[in-house]
C-alpha positions as CSV (number, residue, x, y, z in Angstrom):
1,X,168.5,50.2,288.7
2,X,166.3,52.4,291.0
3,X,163.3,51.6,293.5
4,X,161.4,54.1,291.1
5,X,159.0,53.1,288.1
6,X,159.2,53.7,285.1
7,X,157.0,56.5,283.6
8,X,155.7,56.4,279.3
9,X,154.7,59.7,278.2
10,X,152.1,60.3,276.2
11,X,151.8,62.8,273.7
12,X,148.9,61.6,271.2
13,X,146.2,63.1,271.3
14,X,144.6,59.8,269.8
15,X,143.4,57.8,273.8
16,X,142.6,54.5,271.9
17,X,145.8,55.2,270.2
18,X,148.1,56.4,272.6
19,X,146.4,53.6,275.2
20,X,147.8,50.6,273.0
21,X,151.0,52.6,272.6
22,X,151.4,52.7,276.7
23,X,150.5,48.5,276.3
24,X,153.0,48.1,273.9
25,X,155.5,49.7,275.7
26,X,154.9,47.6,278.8
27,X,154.9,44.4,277.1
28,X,158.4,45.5,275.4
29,X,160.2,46.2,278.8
30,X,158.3,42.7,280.1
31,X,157.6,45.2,283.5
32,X,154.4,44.6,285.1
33,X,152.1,47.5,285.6
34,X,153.2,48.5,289.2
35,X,156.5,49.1,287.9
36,X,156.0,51.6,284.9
37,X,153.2,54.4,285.3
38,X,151.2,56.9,282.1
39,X,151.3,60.1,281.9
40,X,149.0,61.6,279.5
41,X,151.3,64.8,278.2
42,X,148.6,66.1,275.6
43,X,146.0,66.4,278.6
44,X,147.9,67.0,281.8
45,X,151.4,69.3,282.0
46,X,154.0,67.4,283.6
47,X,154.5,67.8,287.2
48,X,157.2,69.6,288.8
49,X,158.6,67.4,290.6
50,X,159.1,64.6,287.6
51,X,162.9,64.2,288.0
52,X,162.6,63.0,291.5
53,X,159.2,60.5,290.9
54,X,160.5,58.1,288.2
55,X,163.8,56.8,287.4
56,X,163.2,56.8,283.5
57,X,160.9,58.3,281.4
58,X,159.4,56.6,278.1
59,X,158.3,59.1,274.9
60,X,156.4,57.7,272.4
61,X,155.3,59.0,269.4
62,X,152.6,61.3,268.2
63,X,151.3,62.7,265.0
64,X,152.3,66.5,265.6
65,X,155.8,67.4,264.1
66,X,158.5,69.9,265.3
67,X,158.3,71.3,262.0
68,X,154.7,72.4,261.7
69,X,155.0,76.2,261.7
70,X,154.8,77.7,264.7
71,X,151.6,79.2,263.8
72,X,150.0,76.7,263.2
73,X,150.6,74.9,266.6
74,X,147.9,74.9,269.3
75,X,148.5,76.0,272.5
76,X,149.2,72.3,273.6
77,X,151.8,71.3,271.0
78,X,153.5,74.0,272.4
79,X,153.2,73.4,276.0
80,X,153.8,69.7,275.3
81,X,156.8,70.4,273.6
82,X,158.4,72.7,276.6
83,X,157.6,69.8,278.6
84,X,159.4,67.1,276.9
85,X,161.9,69.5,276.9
86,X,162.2,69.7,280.6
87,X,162.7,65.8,280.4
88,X,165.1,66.1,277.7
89,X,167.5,69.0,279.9
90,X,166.9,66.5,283.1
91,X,168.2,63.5,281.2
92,X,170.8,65.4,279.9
93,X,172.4,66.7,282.7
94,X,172.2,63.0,284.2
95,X,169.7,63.5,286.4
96,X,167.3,61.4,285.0
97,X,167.1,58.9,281.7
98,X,164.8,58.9,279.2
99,X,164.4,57.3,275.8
100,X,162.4,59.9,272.8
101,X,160.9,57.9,270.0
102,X,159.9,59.4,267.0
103,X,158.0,63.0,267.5
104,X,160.5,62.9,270.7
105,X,163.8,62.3,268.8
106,X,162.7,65.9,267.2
107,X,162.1,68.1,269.5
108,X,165.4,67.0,271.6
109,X,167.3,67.8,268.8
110,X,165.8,71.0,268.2
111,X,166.5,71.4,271.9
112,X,170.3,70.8,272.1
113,X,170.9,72.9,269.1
114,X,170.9,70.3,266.2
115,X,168.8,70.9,263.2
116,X,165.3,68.9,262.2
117,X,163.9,69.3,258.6
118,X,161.3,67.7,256.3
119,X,164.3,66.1,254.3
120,X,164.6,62.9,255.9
121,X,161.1,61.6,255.9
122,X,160.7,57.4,255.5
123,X,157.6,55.5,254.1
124,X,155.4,53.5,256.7
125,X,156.6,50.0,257.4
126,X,159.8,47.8,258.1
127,X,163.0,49.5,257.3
128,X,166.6,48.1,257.8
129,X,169.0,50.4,260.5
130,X,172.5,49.6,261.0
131,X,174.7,49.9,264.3
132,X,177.2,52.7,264.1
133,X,180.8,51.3,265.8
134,X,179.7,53.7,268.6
135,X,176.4,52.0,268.8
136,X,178.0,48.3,269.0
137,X,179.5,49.6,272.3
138,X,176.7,51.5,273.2
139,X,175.6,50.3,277.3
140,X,172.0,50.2,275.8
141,X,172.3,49.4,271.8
142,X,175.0,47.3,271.9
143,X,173.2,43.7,272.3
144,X,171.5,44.6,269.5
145,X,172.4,42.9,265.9
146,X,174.4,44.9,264.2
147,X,171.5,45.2,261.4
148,X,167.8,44.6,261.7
149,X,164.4,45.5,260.7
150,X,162.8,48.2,262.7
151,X,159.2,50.2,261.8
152,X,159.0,53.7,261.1
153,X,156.3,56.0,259.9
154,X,157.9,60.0,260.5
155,X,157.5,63.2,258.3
156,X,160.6,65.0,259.2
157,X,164.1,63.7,260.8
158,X,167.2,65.1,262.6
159,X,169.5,66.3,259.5
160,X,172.4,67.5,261.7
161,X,173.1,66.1,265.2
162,X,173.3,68.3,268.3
163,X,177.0,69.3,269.7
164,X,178.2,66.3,272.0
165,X,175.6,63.6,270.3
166,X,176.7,60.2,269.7
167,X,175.6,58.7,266.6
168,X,174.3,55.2,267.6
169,X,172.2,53.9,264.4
170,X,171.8,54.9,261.0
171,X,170.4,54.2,257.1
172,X,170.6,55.5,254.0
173,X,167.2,56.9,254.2
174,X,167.1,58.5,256.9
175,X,170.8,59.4,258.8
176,X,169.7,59.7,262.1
177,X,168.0,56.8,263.4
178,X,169.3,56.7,266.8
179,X,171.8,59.3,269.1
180,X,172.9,59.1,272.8
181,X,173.6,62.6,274.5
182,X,175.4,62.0,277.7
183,X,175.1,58.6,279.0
184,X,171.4,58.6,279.8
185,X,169.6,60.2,277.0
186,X,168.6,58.3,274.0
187,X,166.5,59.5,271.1
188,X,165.8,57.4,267.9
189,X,163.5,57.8,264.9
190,X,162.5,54.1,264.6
191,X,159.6,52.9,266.9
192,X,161.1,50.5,269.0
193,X,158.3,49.4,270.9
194,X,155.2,47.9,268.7
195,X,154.7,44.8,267.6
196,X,154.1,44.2,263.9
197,X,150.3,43.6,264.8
198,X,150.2,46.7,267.1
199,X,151.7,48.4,264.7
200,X,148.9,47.8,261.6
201,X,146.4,48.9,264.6
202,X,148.5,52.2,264.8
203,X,148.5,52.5,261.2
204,X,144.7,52.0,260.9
205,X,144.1,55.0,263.2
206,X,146.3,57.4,261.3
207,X,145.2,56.2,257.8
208,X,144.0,59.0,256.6
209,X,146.7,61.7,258.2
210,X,149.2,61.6,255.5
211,X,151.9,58.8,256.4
212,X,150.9,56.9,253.0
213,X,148.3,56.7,250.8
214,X,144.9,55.5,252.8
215,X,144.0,52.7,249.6
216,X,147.4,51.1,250.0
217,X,146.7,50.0,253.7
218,X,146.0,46.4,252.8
219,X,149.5,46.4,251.0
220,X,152.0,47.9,253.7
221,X,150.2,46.0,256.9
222,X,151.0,42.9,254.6
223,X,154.9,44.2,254.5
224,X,154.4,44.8,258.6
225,X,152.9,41.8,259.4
226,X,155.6,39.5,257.3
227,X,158.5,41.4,259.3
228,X,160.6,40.5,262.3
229,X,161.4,43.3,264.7
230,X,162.9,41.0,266.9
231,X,165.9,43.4,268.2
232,X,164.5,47.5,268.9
233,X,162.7,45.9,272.5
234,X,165.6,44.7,273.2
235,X,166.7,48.2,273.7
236,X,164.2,49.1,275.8
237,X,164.7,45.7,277.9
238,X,168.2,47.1,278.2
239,X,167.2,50.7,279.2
240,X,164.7,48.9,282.1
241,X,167.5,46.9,283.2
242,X,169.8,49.9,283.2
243,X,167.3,52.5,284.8
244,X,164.0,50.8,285.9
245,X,162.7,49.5,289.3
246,X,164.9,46.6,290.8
247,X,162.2,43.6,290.3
């Protein structure tokens, strides 16, 4: 633990969206709002001085993908991308920690020399990820069940690891679902931080951008809803513990 906060980066360009994604992920770690600050990514280029400010930094999701050609990527995409990368290098040298979900889990992939591809995309809704026997041991993974239900909703996934990446979590659709580089990086496909209700509000904004089929809404919030993603906060409950304010 550190006296700094906590800091959730956002890189949707969606506010209402990305709004209930920062709530989400405050009500997940169970740390009042003192303790972890917003940073709007898509708006605002990180500061220089990041590393030094927070203890921990929090990467949520966004509907951009590392694989759009390049160009077709606005001037933002790419700045935002060079700055979760400066996140990504800090935590991997140890001098910070950070967690990339979804979008994030991409581009510090791409980062670290691993390889990301359209071949590993999963359908929106609950999907069942398995512990690796690294990731039963894992500091911040390993309180979790050994298999459970977490949500996903991703285009494109990490089909080779980077050099020195620790495969924490996996499924059949989708190999990569969750990799430790170092001992304070984490990156994982699933979404670890929406409840099921959040996460049919999420869905409803994005319903017509391509993750499934915009008349079949009804049906997969019905899926969502009936789930229990009990166990991926308690990852995040872990990583506050680990690296978040002492409160």
């Amino acid at each position: 633990m550190t006296a700094l906060p906590l800091l959730y980066v956002c890189v949707r360009p969606q506010q209402g969206a990305a709004e209930a994604e920062f709530e989400s992920f405050r009500t997940a770690l169970r740390l009042e709002s003192e303790h972890v600050a917003k940073h709007d990514l898509v708006r605002d280029p990180l500061p220089r001085d990041f590393a030094e400010r927070f203890g921990g930094f929090l990467v949520g999701g966004s509907p951009f993908n590392v694989t759009d050609p390049e160009s077709t990527k606005t001037d933002v995409q790419r700045r935002l991308e060079s700055d979760l990368e400066r996140i990504a290098a800090a935590a991997a040298d140890s001098l910070t920690a950070a967690v990339f979900t979804c979008y994030g889990i991409g581009v510090v992939t791409r980062m670290l020399g691993g390889e990301v591809s359209r071949a590993y995309p999963e359908d929106t809704g609950p999907v069942m990820v398995r512990l690796t026997k690294d990731g039963q041991s894992d500091p911040i993974l390993g309180g979790l069940a050994r298999s459970f239900t977490a949500l996903t909703a991703h285009k494109e996934g990490t089909s080779a690891l980077p050099e020195g990446a620790t495969l924490l979590a996996t499924n059949e659709a989708c190999p990569v679902q969750a990799y430790r580089v170092g001992d304070r990086l984490y990156a994982t496909q699933f979404h670890p931080e929406p409840t099921t209700r959040a996460f049919t509000q999420r869905m409803a904004v994005y319903r017509d951008d391509g993750y499934f089929a915009a008349n079949d809404y009804d049906a997969i919030a019905g899926r969502v809803l009936a789930a229990s993603v009990t166990e991926p906060v308690r990852m995040l409950r872990a990583f506050a513990r680990a690296f978040g304010p002492a409160v």
